[in-house]
Backbone as JSON, one array per atom type, in Angstrom:
{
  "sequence": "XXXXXXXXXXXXXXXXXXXXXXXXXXXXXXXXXXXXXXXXXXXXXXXXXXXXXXXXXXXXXXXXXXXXXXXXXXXXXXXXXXXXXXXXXXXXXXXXXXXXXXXXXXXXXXXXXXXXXXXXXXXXXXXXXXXXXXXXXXXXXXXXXXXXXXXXXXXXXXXXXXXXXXXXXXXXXXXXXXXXXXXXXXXXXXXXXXXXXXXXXXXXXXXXXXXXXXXXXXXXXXXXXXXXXX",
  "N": [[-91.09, -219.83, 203.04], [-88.68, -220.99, 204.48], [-87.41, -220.2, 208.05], [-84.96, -219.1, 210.3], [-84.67, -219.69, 213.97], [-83.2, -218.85, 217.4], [-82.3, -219.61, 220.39], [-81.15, -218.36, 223.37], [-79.81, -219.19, 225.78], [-79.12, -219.63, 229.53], [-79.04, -222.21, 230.71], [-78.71, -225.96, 230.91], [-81.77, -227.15, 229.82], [-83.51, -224.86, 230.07], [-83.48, -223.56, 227.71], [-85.36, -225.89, 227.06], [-87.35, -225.51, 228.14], [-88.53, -222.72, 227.41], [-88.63, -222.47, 225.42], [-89.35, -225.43, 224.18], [-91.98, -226.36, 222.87], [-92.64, -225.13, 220.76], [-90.29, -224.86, 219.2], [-90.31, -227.67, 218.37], [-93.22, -227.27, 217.05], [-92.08, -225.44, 215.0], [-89.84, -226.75, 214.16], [-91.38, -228.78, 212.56], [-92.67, -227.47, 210.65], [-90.53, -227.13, 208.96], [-88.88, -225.26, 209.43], [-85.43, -224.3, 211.39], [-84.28, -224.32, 214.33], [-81.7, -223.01, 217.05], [-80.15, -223.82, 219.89], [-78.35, -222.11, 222.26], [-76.85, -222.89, 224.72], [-75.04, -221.3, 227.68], [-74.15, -222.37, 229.9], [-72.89, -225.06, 229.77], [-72.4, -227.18, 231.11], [-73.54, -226.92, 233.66], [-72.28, -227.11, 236.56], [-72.23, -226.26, 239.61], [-74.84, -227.05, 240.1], [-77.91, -228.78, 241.4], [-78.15, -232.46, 242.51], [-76.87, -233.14, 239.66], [-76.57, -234.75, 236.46], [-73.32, -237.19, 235.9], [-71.21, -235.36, 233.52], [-70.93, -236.69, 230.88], [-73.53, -238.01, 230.87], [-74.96, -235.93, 231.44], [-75.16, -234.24, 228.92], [-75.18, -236.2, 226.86], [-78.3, -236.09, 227.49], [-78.99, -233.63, 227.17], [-78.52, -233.64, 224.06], [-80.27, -235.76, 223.84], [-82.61, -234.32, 224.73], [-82.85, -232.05, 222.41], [-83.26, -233.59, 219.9], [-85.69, -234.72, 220.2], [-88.06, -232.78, 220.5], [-86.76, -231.62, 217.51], [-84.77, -229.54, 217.32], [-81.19, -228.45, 216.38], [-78.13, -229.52, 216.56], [-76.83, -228.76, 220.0], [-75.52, -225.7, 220.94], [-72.74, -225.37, 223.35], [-71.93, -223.46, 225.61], [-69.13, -223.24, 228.05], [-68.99, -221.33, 230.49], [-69.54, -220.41, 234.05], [-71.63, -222.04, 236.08], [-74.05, -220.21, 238.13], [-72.46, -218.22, 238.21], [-72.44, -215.64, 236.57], [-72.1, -213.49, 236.89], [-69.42, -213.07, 237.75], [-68.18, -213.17, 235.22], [-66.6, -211.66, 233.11], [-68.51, -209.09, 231.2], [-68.15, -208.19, 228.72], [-67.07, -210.99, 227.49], [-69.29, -212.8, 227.25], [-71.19, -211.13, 225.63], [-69.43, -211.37, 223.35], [-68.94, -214.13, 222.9], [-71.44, -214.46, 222.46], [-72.22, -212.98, 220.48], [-70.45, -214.38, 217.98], [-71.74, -216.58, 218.33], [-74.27, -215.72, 216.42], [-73.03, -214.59, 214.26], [-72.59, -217.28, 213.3], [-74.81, -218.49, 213.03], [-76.55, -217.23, 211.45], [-79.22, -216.26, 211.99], [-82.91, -215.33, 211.7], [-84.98, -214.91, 213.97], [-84.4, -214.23, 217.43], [-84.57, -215.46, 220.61], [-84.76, -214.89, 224.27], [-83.62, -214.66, 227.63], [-85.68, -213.55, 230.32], [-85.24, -210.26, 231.4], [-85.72, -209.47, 234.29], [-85.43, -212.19, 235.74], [-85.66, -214.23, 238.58], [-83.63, -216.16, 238.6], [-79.83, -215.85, 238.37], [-78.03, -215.41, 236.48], [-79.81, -215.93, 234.66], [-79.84, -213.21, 234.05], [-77.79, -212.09, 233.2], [-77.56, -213.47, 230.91], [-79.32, -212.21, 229.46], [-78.93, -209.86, 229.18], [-76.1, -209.75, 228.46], [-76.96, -210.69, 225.01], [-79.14, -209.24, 224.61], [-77.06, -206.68, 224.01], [-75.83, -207.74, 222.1], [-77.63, -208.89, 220.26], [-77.79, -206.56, 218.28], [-75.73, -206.69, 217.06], [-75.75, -207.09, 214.0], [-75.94, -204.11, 212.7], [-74.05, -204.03, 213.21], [-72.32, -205.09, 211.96], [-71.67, -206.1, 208.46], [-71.94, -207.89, 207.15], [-73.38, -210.11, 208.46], [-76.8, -211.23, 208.95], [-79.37, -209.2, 208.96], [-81.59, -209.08, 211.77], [-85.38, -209.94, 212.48], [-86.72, -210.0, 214.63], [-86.19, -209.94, 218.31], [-86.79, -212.02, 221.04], [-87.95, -211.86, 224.25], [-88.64, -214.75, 227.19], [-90.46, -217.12, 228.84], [-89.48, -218.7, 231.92], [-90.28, -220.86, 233.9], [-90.35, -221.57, 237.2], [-88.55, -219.67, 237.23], [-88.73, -217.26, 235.66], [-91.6, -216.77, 236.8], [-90.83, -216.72, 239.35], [-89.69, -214.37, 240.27], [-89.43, -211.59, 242.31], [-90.48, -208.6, 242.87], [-89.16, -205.79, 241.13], [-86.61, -202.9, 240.31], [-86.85, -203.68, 237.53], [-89.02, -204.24, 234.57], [-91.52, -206.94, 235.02], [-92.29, -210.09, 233.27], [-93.76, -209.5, 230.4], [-96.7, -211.27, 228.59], [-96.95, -210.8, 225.29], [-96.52, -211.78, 222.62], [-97.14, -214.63, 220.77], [-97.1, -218.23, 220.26], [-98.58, -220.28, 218.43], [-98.85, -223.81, 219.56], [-99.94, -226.38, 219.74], [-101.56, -229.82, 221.29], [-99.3, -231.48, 220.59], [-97.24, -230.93, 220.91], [-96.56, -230.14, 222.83], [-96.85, -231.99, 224.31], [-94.18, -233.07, 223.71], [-92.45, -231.33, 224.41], [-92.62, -231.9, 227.09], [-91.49, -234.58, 227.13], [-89.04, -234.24, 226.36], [-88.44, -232.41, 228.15], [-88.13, -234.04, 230.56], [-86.49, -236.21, 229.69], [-83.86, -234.49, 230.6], [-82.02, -235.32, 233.39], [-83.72, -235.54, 236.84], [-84.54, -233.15, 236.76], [-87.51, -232.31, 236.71], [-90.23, -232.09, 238.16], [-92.73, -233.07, 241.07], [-96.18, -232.15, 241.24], [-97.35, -229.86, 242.97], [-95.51, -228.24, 241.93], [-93.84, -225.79, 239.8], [-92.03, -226.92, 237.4], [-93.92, -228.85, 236.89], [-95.6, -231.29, 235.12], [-98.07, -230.74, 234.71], [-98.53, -228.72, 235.49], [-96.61, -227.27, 233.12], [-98.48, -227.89, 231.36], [-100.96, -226.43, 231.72], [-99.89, -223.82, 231.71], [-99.87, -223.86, 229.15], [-102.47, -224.08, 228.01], [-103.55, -221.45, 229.19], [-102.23, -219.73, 228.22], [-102.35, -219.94, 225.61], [-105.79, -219.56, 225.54], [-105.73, -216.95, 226.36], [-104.77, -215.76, 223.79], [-106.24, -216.88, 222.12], [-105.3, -219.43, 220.8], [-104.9, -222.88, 220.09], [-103.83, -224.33, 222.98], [-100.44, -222.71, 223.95], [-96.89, -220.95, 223.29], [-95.74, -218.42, 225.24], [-94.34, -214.95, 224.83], [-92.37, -212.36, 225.15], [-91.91, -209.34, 223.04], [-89.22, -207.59, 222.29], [-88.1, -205.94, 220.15], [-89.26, -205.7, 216.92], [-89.93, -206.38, 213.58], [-91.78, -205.86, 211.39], [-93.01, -208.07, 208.84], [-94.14, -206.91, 205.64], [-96.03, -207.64, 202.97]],
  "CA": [[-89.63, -219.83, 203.16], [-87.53, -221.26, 206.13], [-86.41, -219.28, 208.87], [-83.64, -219.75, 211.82], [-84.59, -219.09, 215.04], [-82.0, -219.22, 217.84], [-82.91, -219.33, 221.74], [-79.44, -218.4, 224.24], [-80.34, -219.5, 227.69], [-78.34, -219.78, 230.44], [-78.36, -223.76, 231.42], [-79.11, -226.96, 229.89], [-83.64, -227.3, 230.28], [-83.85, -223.4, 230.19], [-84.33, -223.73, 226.14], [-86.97, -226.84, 226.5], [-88.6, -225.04, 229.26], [-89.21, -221.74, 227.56], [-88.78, -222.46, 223.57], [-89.49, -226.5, 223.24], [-92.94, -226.45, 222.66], [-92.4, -223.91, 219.73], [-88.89, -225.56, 218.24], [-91.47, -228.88, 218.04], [-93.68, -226.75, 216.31], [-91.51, -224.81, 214.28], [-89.16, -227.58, 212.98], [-92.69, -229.53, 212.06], [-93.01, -226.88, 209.34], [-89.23, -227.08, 208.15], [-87.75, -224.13, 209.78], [-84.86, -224.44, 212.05], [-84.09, -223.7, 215.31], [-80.7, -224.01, 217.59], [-80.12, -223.54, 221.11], [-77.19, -222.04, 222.79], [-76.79, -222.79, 226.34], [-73.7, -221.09, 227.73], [-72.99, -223.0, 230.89], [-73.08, -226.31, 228.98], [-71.99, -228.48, 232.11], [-74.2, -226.41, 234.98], [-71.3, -227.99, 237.36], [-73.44, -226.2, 240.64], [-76.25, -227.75, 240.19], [-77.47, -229.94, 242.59], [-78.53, -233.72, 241.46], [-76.44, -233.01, 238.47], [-75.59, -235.91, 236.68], [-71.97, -236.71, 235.26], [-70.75, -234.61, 232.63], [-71.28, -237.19, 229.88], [-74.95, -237.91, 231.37], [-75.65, -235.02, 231.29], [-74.35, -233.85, 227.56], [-76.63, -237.09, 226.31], [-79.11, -235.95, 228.3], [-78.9, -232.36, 226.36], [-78.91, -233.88, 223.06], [-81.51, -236.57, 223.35], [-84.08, -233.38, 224.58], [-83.39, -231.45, 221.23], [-83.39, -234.81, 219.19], [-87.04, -235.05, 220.86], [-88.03, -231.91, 219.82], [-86.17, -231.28, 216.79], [-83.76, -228.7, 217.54], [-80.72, -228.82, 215.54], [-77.29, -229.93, 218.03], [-76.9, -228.0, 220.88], [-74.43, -225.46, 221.03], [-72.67, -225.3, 224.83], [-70.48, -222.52, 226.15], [-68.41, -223.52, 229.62], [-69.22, -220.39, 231.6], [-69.59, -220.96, 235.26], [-72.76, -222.4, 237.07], [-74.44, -219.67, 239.05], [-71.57, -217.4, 238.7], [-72.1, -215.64, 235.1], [-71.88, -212.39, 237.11], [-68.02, -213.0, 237.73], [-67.52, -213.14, 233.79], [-66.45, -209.87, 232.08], [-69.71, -208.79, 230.21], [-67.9, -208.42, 227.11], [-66.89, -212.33, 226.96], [-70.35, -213.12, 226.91], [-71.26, -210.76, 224.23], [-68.37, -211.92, 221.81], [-69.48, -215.42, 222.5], [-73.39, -214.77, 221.52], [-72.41, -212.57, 218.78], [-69.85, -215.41, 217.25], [-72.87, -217.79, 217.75], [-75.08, -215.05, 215.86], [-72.65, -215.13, 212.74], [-72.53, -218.89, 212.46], [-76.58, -219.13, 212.38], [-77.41, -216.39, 210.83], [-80.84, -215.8, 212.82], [-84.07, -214.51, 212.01], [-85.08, -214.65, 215.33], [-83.66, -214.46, 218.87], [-85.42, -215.61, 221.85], [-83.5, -215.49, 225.42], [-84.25, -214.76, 229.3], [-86.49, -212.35, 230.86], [-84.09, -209.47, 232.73], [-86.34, -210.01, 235.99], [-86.03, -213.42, 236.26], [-84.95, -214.89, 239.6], [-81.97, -216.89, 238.61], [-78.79, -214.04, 237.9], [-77.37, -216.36, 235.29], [-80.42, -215.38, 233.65], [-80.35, -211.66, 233.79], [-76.65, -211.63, 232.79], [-77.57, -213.93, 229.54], [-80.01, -211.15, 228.84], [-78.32, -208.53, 228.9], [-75.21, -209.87, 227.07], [-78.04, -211.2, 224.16], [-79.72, -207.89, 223.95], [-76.24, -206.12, 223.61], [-74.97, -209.36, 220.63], [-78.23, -209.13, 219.01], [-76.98, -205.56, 217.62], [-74.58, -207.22, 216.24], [-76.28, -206.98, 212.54], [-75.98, -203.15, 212.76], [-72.47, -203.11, 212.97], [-71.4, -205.87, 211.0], [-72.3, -206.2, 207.06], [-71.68, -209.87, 206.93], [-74.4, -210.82, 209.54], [-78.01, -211.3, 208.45], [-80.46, -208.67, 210.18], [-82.79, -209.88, 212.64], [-86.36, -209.6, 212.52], [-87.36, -210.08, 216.08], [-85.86, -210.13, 219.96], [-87.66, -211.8, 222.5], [-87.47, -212.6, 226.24], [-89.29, -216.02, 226.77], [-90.37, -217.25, 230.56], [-89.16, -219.83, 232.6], [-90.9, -221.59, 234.95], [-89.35, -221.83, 238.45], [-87.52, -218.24, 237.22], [-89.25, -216.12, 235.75], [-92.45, -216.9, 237.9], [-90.63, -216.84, 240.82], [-89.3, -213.38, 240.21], [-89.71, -210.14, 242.97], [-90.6, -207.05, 242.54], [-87.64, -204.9, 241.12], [-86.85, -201.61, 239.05], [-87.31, -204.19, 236.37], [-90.72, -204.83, 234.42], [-92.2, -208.14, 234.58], [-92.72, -210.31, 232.13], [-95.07, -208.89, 229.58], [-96.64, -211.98, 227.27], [-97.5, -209.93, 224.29], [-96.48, -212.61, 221.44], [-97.33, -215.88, 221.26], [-96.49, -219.11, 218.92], [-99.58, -221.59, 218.93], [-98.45, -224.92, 219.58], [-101.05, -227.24, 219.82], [-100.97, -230.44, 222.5], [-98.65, -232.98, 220.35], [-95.8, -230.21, 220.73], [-96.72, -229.94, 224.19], [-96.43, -233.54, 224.9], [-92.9, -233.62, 223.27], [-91.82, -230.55, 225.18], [-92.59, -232.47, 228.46], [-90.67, -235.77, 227.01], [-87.71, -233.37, 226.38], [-88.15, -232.21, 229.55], [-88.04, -235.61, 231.23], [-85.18, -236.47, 229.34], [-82.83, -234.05, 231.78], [-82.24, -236.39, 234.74], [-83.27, -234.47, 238.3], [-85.04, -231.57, 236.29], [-88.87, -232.35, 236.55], [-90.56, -232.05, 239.9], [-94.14, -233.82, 240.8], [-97.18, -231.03, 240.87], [-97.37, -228.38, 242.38], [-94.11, -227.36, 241.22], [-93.94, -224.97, 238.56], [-91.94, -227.93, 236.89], [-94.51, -230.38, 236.75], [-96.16, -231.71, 233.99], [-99.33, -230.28, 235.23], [-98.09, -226.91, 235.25], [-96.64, -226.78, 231.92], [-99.76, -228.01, 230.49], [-101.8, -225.37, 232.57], [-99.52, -222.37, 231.79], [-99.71, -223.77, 227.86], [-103.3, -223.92, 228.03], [-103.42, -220.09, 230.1], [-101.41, -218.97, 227.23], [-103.9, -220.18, 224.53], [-106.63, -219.01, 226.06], [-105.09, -215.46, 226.23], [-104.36, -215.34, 222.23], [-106.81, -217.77, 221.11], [-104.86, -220.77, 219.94], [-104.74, -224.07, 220.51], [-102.38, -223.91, 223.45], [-99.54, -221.98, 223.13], [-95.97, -220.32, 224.3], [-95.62, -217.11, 225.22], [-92.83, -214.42, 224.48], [-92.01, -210.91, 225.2], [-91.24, -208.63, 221.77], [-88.44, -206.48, 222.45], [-87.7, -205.76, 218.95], [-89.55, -206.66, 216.06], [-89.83, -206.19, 212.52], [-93.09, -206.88, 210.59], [-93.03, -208.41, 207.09], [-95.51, -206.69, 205.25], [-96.47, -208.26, 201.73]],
  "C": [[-89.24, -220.11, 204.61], [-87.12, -220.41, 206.98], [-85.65, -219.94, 209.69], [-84.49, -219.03, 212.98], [-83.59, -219.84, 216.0], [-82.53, -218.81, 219.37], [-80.85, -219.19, 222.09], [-80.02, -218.2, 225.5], [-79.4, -219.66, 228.29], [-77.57, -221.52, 230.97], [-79.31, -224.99, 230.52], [-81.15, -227.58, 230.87], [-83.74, -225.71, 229.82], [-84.79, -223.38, 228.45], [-85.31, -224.59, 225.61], [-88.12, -226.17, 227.45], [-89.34, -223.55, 228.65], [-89.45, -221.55, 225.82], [-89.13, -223.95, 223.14], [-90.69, -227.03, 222.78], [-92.92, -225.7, 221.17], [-91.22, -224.43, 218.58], [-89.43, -226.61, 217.97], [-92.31, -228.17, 216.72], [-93.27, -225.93, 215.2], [-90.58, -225.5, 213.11], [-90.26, -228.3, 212.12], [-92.87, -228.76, 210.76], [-91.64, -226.42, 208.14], [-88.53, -225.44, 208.86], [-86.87, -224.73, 210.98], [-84.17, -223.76, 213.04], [-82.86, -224.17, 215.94], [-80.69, -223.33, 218.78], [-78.75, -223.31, 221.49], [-77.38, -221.57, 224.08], [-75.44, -222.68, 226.59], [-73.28, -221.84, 229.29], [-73.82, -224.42, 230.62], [-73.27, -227.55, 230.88], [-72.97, -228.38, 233.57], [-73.2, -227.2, 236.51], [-71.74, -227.43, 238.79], [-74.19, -226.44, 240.87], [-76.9, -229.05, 240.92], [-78.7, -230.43, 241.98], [-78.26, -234.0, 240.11], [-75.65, -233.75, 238.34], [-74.51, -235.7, 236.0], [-71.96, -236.22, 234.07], [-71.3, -235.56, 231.5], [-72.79, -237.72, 229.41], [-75.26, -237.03, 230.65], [-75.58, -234.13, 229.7], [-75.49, -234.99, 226.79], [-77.68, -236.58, 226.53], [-79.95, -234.37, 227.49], [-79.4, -232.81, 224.76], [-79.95, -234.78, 223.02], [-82.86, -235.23, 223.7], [-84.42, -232.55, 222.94], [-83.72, -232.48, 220.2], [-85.09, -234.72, 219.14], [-88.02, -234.09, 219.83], [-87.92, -231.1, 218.13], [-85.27, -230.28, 216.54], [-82.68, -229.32, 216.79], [-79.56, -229.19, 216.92], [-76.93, -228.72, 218.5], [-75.42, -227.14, 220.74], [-74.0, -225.03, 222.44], [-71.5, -224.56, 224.8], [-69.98, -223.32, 227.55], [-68.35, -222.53, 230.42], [-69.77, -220.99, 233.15], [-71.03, -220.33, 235.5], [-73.01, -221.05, 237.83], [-73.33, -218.26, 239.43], [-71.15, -216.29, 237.04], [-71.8, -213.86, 235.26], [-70.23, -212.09, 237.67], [-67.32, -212.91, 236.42], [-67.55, -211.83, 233.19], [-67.7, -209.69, 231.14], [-69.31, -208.98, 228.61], [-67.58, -209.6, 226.69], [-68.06, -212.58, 226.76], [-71.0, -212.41, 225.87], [-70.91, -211.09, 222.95], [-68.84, -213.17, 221.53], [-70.54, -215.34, 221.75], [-73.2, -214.56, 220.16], [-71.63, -213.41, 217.45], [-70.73, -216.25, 216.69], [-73.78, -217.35, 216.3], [-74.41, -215.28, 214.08], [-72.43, -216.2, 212.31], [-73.9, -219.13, 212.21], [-77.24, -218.31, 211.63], [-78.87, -215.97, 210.98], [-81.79, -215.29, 212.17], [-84.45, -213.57, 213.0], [-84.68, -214.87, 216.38], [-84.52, -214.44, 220.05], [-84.23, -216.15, 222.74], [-84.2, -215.04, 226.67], [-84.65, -213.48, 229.25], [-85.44, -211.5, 231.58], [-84.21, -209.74, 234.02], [-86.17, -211.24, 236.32], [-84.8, -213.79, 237.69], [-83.8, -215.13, 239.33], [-81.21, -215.64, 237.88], [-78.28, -214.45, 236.5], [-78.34, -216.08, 233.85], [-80.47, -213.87, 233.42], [-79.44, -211.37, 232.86], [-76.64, -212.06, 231.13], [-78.34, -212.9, 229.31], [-79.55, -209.94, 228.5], [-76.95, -208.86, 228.05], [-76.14, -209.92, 225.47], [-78.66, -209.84, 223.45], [-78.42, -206.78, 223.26], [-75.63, -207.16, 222.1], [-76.24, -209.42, 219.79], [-78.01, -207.93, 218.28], [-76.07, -205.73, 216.71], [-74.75, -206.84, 214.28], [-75.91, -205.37, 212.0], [-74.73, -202.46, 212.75], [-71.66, -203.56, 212.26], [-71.98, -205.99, 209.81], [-72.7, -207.66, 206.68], [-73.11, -210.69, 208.05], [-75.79, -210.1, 208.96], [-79.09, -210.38, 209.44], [-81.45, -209.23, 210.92], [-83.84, -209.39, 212.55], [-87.02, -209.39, 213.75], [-86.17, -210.28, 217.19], [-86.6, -210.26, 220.84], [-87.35, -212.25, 223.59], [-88.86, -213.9, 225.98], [-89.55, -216.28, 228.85], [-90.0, -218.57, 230.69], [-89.92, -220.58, 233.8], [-89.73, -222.23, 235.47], [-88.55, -220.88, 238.52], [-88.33, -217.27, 236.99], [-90.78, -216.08, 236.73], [-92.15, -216.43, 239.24], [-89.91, -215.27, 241.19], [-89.85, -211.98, 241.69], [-89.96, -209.1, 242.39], [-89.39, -206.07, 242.63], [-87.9, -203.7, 240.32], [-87.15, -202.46, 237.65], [-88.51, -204.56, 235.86], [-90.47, -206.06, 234.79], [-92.24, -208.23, 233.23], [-93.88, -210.0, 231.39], [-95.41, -210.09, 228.66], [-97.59, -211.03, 226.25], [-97.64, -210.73, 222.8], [-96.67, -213.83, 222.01], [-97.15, -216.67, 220.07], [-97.67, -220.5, 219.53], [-98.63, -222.9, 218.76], [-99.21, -226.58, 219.23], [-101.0, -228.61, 220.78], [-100.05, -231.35, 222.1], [-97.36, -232.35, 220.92], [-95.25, -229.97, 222.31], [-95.92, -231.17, 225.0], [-94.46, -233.87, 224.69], [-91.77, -232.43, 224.21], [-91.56, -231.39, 226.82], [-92.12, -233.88, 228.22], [-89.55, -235.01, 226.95], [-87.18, -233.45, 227.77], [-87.5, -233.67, 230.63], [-86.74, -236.28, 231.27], [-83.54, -236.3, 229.82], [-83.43, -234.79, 232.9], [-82.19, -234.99, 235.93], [-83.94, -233.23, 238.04], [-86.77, -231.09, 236.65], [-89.1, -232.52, 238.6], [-92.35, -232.22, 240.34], [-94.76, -231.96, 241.48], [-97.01, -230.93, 242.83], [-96.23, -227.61, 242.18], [-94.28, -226.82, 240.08], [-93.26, -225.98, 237.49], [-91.92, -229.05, 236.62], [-94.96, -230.15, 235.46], [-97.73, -231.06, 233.73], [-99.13, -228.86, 234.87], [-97.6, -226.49, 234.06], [-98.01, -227.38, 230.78], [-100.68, -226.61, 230.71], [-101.61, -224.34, 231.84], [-100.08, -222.41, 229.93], [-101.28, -223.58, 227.36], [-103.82, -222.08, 228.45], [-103.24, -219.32, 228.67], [-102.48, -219.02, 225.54], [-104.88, -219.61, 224.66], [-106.56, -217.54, 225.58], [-105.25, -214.98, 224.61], [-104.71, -215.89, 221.7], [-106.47, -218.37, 220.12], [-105.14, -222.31, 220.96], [-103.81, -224.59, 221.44], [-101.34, -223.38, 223.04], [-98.0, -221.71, 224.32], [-95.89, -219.05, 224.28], [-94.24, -216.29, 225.2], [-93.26, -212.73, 224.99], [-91.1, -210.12, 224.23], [-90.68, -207.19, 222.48], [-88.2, -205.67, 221.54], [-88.17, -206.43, 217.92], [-89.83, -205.75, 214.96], [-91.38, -206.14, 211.53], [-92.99, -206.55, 209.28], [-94.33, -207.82, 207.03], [-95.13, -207.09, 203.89], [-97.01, -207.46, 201.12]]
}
């Protein structure tokens, strides 16, 4: 049987960088996945191309992939800690009753960029959502997901680290299509040894395999999970 899964990242790459190896692999077997990036336009972002660029640029990565079309909030670039907490909640949890989810994968709390902490913490408060509403489909899982160039690059805070505890084998075709995705955002990719080279997401996907004995893989952090038993 089909499931939904639903990534909510912060900026447009965040969801090929930490779920498109996995949404490759996942649509491949008929389930469907959608992405909601809430600052659709990233309008701070430097080498960011024009608005309509960049919006192509969005949909040809899930196209790639198979992701279903992107859904984009307009929250401000680099500034998601000026937005009332509760707008970002109402938004996720709106998104939550139009997809009806399975599963929810979104940012690590620790991670470097703030844009990501703040999507996390709205996300974890909107995946609740099921619990209070009748009409919304319970979720089976919540996970945090890493980023390369964020969560990597993270300090030492009162917050854990990322823990990879789950993992979603991929294998290398899904790999390959994650890093055409990638490609696809103009200005996003960065030659080796950058954490977003091509090199490096092979590495980490390989790392990650290794770890949980698959065939490369992505890794996740289970906040909340469910297990079907049969």
């Amino acid at each position: 049987m089909s499931k939904v899964f639903l990534t909510v990242t912060a900026h447009p790459d965040d969801e090929i960088l930490g779920f498109g190896a996995s949404t490759y692999a996942l649509s491949q077997k008929g389930h469907k996945v959608y992405n909601c990036i809430l600052s659709g336009n990233v309008d701070a972002r430097l080498y960011r191309p024009e608005v309509d660029t960049l919006y192509k640029n969005t949909c040809e990565a899930q196209e790639i992939v198979g992701a279903e079309k992107p859904i984009l909030g307009n929250f401000p670039n680099i500034k998601f800690n000026t937005v009332p907490h509760l707008e970002l909640v109402q938004f996720i949890e709106k998104i939550i009753q139009e997809v009806q989810p399975d599963y929810i994968f979104t940012h690590h709390p620790s991670d470097l960029n703030n844009d990501h902490l703040h999507t996390s913490r709205a996300c974890q408060a909107a995946s609740r959502l099921f619990q209070r509403r009748k009409d919304v489909k319970p979720i089976k899982g919540l996970y945090f997901m890493e980023i390369l160039s964020s969560t990597d690059w993270a300090f030492p805070s009162n917050t854990s680290p990322f823990l990879a505890n789950t993992f979603i084998e991929c294998g290398k075709e899904a790999l390959e299509k994650k890093e055409e995705a990638l490609n696809a955002y103009e200005g996003v990719m960065r030659p080796f040894p950058h954490p977003r080279s091509n090199e490096i997401l092979m590495g980490l996907a390989a790392l990650r395999g290794g770890q949980s004995g698959t065939n490369y893989a992505e890794a996740f952090q289970a906040v909340f999970q469910i297990l079907e038993i049969e």
